[in-house]
N, C-alpha and C positions, 0 to 999 in steps of 0.2 A: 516611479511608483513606490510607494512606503509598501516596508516590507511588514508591517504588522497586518496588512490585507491579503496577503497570498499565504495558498494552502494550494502546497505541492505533492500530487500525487505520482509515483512510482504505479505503474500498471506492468504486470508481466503474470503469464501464470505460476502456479508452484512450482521452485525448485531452479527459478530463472536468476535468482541473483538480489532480489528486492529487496530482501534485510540485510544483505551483504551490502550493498550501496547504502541505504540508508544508515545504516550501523557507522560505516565509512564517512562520510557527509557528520552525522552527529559527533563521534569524537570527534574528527578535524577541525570542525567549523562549529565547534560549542556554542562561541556568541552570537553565528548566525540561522541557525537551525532547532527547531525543538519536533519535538513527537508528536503527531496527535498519535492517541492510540486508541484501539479498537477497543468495543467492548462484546465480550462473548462467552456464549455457556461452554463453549471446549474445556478440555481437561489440558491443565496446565502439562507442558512439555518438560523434558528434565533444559537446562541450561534458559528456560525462561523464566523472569520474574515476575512480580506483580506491576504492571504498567511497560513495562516493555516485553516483548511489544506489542501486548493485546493488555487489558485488562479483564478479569478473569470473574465473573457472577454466576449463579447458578440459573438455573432455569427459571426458576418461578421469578427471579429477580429481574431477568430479560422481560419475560408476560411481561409485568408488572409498567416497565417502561415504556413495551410496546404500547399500553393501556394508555399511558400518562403522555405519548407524543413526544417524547426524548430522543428519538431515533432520528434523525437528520436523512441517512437510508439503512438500509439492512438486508440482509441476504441470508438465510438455511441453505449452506450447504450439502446438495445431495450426497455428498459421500461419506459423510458423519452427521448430519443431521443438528447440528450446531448453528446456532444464529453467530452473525458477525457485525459489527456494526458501526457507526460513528453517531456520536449523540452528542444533541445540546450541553449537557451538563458537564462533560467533559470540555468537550469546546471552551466553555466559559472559566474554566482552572488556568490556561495555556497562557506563554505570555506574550501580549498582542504585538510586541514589537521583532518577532523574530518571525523566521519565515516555517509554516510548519511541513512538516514530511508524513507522508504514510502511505501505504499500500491499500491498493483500491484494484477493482476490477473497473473496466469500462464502462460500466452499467451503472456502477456506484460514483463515480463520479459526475457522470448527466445531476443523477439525483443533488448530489453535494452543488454544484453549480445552480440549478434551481430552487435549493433551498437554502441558498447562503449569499443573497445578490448583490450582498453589499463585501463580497468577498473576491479576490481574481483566484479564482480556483484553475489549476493546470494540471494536466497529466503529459508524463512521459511512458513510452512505452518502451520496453525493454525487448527486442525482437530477438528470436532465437532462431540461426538457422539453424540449427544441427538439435533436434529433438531427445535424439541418445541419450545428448551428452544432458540435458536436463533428466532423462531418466537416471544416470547413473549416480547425477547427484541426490536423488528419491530415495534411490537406494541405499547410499550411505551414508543417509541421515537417519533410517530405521523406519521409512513409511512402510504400511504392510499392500504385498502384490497388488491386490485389489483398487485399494486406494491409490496406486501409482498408474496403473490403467484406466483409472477415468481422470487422473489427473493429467497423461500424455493428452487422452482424447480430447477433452477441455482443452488443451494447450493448442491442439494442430486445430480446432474450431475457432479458436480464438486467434489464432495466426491469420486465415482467412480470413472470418467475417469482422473483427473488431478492430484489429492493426489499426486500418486507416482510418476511424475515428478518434482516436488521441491527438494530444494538441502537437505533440512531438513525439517524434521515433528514432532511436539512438539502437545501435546493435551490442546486442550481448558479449562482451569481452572477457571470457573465462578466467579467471585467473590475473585479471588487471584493473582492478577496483578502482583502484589511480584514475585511469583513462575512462570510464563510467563518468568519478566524478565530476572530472575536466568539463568533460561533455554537460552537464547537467550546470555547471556552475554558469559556463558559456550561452549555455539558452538562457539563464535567471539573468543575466548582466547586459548579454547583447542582441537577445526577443525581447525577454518579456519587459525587460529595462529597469531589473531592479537594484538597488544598489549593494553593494555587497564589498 
């Protein structure tokens, strides 16, 4: 398979490892990896830029492309009330011979896969057993209490019902990004058979 048709999505909830892997993957593999990145009305974080790894519009700019069908999918987050999203116009900057990466919820990828068919879109899922230990990284990253209790609850819902919809399921290795990426290079070479 050419690698300028795949868009590989990372699925895991907050706070599971998904920018740490993709972060990992990007530097390592520059020539073979690019970003797609999100677009969304959130208020930019301290240590994030513009385009990595969300792109950053206001509200009315989000409306605006809702209006105009730019949106590929999109999701408002209940817990900040923020649109998130991947959109055509983005898509079409990216450069087609590499394989792209991004963080996606399960739901968002259906979407992405339906409306890209001329694309091999994948997801991996990032499984966590140990919940905690994704709370305590919530915690010192500076989310506020609130926000980290409906982001466990989401996480143990999403453990149940969505897991076994991704295309692949690899276990969360805390502290060993290496062994993430292994895993991840190995399904693109020896699944999904792409060259790398």
């Amino acid at each position: 398979m050419e690698n300028r048709s795949v868009i590989l999505a990372i699925v895991a909830p907050s706070g599971a490892g998904k920018s740490t892997l993709i972060n990992y993957l990007l530097d390592n593999y520059p020539d073979i990896f690019q970003r797609y990145p999100t677009v969304t009305s959130r208020t930019i974080r301290p240590g994030e830029t513009q385009g990595n790894p969300y792109i950053f519009v206001t509200q009315e700019k989000i409306e605006q492309m809702l209006l105009d069908g730019d949106f590929l999918e999109f999701e408002r987050k209940p817990y900040n009330n923020c649109v998130y999203g991947k959109t055509k116009s983005v898509l079409s900057t990216l450069d087609p011979k590499k394989i792209l990466l991004t963080e996606e919820q399960i739901v968002q990828v259906k979407d992405l896969k339906e409306n890209l068919p001329n694309y091999g879109v994948y997801s991996i899922y990032i499984h966590i057993p140990d919940l905690e230990v994704m709370k305590q990284r919530l915690i010192a990253r500076g989310d506020d209490p609130e926000s980290i209790e409906i982001r466990i609850k989401t996480a143990y819902e999403e453990e149940v019902e969505s897991r076994h919809l991704a295309d692949f399921i690899i276990p969360s290795v805390q502290g060993h990004v290496e062994k993430s990426a292994d895993m991840v290079l190995d399904i693109l070479k020896n699944t999904i058979g792409v060259k790398i």
